[in-house]
Structure formats: C-alpha cells, structure tokens
N, C-alpha and C positions, 0 to 999 in steps of 0.2 A: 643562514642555515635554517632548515627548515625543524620545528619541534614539532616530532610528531605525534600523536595520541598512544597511549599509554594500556594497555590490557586488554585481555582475552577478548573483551567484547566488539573490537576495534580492529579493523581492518585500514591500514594508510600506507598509500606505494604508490610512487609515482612522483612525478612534478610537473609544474601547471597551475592551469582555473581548478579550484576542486568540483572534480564531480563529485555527487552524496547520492548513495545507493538506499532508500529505506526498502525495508526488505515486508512480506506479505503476513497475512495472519498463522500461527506455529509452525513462521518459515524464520528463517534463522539469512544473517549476511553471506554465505558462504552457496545460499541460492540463485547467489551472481556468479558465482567462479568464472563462469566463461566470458561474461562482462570485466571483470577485473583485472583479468587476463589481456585482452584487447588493451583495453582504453589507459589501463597504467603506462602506456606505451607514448600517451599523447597528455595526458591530465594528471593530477593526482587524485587518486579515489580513495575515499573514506567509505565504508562499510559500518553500521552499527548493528548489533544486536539490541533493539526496543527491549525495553525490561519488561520480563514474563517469559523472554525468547533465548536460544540459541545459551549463550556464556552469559547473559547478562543474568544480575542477583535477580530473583522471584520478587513480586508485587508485594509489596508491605500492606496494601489494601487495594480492592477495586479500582484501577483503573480508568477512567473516559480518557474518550480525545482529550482533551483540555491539559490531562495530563503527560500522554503522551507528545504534547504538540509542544508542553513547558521542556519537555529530556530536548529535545532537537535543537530549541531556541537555545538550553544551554550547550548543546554541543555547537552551535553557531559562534556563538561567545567563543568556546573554545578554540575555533579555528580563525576568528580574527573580524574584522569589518570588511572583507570582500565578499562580494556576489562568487555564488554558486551553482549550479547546475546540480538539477537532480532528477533521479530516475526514481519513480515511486512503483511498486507492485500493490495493487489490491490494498489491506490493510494500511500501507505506508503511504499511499495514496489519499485515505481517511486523515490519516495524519499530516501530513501536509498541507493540505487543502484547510484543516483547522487552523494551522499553524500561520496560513496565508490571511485567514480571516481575522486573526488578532492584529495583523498592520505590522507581520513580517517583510520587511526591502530589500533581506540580502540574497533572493530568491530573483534566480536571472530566468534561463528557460528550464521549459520542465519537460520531462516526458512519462507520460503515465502510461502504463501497462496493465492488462486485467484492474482496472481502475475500481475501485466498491467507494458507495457513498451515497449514491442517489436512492433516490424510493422506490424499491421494486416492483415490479408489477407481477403479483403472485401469480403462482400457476393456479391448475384446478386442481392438482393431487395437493398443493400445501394447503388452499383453503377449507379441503375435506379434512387433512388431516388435523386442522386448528380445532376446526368444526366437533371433530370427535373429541379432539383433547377436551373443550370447557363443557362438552356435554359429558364425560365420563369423567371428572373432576368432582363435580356433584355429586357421585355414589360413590369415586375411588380416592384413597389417600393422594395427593400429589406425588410423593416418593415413591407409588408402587406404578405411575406410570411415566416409566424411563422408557419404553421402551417403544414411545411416540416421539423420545426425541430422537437427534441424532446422531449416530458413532464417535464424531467427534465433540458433538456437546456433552455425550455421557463420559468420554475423557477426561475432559479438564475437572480443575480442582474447584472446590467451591467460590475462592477468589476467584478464579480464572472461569467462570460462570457468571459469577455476578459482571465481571468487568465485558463479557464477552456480550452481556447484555448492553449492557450502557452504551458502547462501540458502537453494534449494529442497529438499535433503534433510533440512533442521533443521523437525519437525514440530512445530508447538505444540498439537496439542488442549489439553495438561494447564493450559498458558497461558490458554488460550482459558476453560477453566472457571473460574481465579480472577479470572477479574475480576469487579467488585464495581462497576464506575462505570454507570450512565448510558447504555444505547447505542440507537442508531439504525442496523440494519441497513438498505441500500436497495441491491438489486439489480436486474440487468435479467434480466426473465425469458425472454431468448434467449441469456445470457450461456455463452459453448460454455467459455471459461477457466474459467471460476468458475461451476459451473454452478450450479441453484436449490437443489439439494439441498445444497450447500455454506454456502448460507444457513440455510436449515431447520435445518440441524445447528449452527449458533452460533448462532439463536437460542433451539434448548435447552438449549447450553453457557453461554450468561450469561444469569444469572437473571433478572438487571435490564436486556432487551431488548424491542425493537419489532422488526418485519419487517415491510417492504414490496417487495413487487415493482414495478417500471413497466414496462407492457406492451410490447412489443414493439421494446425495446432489448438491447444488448448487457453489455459489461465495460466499454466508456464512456455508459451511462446518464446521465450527469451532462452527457456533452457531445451526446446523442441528442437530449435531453428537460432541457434545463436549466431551463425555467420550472416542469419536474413536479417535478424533484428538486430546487430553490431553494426550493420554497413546503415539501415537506414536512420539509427540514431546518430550515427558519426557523421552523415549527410545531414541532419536538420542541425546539430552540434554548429556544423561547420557555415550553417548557411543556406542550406537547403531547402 
C-alpha cells in the first residue's frame, strides 16, 4: 500500500512511476491542475509547494538554489529509491537542474517548460534602465528608488528579495550542458519571460533533447493549451 505524503503543501494521487510536478517562481502546485487531472490517470503525481510558495511555511532566511534543491532531494527520500519523472516550470526548472548537478540518479526523464536558468541576453530597455538605476544611486537614497524596480520585485518581502536575488543571478549554462537524462523541452512561442531563443539554446545544451513550441501561448503554455501540452508530454512519457 502506497503511504502517501502528508499536508497542505502536498499534492499525491494516482498509481504508478511518480511523476513530480515542481511548480514556477510565486506559482504555487495547483498551477498544474489540468496536468494532475490527466496524468493521475496513468502515474502517481506528487505536486509540492517550494517553501516561500503556495501552503508551504515562509523562508526562515534567504533562500538559493542549493537550498531549494536540498527540500526536493529530501522529498526524494521521502518517496523511496525509485526513478521519477518530472515536469519543471521556469523557477522549478532552476531547481532541478541544481538538484541534478549535486549527483542526483533518481531523475529519469525530464520535461522542462518555460525553463529559467541560463544567462540572458538583455534587452535595450533593461540595459538603459540598469544604466539609470547606478547612475541615479549616486545622488538618490536606494530606497527612494522602487520605482525602477519591478511590480513584482517591489512585492516580495525582504527575505523574499534577498532570496530572489541569489536565485536569479546564479547562471546554469554549464548545468544545463551535463545533463545526460531524457528531455522534453515544450515552450510557448509568445513566451516574453522565457523567450523562444531560451529554448533553442537548451535544446543544443542537452544532447539528449526534443523541442517543441505551441503556438500562440505564453510562460503558462501548459495552463493556455493543456490538451496540447498533456498529449505531447504523455507522447515523450511514453516513448515518443
């Protein structure tokens, strides 16, 4: 009999190989619904709320990958010594990918979605707008200019600032080239976060990739077009 996981923060239904759903950055597990829906059908799927997110406790301090890759490895623990399947969105993608680099093996195939990690290549509006910030730094208090950052950096809390920093300036290309599992890239190709070129570039960085676009969605592709991205996950799942 199966013992399933235990609290608010935890999503487990189904039977099967587990799929493991890590969910995006101040997205919460319940931004699968239509994922967990399907596939509980064929797998068992585990859903977490990352701490900082959704039901799971607040950050006791700043956060990095490192540490969010240590929650996962212990939910790994939790669910046993079998291979898993995972679908990563954006932030959970960060996460994984760190998680692979510490000399994770219960990581079978993967599929990345709106994927973050690599080093971007700035626009012109964000290098003007950098530009202005450390030039008006020099005459203005730091704290009286919020209003270069952005809507959701002026959100979070001060943890959740500091940690959001650690996250985003830790670049994995070099990550991104050893991996050696299984992937399934599927982006949207309207996605402005994670743009297409973002894709195209991991799927030259892992050798043993797929790339697909769906048309005329964003960085939630999965929640745009979930019948497109259900069939073509369940297709590379299966073998495809």
């Amino acid at each position: 009999m199966i013992e399933r996981l235990k609290g608010e923060r935890f999503i487990d239904v189904g039977n099967g190989k587990i799929l493991l759903f890590l969910h995006g950055y101040k997205s919460q597990k319940e931004s699968f619904i239509r994922q967990i829906g399907f596939f509980s059908k064929f797998y068992r799927v585990v859903a977490v709320d990352m701490r900082g997110f959704g039901k799971a406790d607040q950050m006791p301090y700043p956060y990095a990958l490192d540490d969010y890759a240590n929650e996962i490895k212990n939910l790994l623990d939790l669910l046993g010594e079998q291979k898993v399947d995972v679908v990563a969105h954006s932030f959970g993608a960060r996460v994984l990918v760190k998680l692979l680099s510490k000399g994770e093996t219960r990581i079978d195939k993967i599929i990345f979605t709106g994927a973050a990690g690599l080093k971007p290549r700035r626009r012109l509006s964000h290098l003007l707008k950098r530009a202005s910030f450390l030039l008006l730094k020099i005459f203005i208090p730091r704290e009286k200019l919020t209003f270069l950052y952005s809507k959701d950096y002026q959100n979070l809390s001060e943890v959740e600032r500091q940690s959001f920093k650690l996250v985003v300036n830790e670049h994995l290309d070099k990550e991104y080239k050893k991996i050696n599992n299984r992937c399934l890239i599927i982006f949207g190709d309207k996605d402005r976060e994670t743009p297409p070129c973002t894709a195209k570039k991991m799927n030259k960085y892992i050798k043993n990739s797929k790339l697909k676009f769906i048309s005329n969605t964003g960085h939630f592709c999965f929640c745009q077009k979930p019948e497109e991205f259900n069939g073509a996950v369940f297709s590379f799942l299966l073998g495809g």
